[in-house]
N, C-alpha and C positions, 0 to 999 in steps of 0.2 A: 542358050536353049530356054524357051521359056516353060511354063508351066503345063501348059496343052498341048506342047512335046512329048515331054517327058511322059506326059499318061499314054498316049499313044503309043510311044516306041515302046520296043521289046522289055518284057521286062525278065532279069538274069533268073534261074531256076531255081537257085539259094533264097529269092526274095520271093518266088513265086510260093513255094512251102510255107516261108512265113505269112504271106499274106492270108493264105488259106487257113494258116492255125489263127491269125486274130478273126477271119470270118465264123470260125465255130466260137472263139470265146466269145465274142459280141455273141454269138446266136444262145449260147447255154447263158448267157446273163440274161438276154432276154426274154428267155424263157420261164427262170426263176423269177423274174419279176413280175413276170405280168402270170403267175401261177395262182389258182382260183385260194390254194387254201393258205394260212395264217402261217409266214415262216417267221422266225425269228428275226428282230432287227438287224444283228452285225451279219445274218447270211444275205440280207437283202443289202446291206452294204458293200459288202465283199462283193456280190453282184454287179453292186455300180461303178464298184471301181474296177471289174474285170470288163464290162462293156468299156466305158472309156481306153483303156490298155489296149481290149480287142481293134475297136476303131482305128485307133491313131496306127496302132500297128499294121492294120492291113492299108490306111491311107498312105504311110510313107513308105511302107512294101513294095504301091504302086507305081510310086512316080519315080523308085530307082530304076538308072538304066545301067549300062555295061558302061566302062571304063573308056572303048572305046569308038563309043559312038559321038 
């Protein structure tokens, strides 16, 4: 199954939650960062390293399928 499968096929209900929880993390990282006023470096940090976590999370969230398809 290659890569462009997997995104299409179903994806199981347990990944689809997760997916949706790294769509808000990436969404509140990016939020905090692109925020008008002056936050402190390590929250702007903490930030970047909760979007990366967010993404990767909701991209391998996606391309899980069932066991047995």
């Amino acid at each position: 199954m290659n890569i462009l499968e997997r995104v299409v096929s179903p994806t199981p209900v347990f990944f689809q939650k997760l997916r949706n929880i790294g769509l808000v993390l990436a969404g509140i990282s990016a939020a905090i960062i692109a925020s008008p006023v002056s936050l402190p470096a390590i929250i702007v940090t903490i930030a970047s390293y909760l979007g990366v976590a967010g993404s990767v999370l909701g991209a391998v969230s996606q391309i899980t399928v069932p066991g047995d398809v």
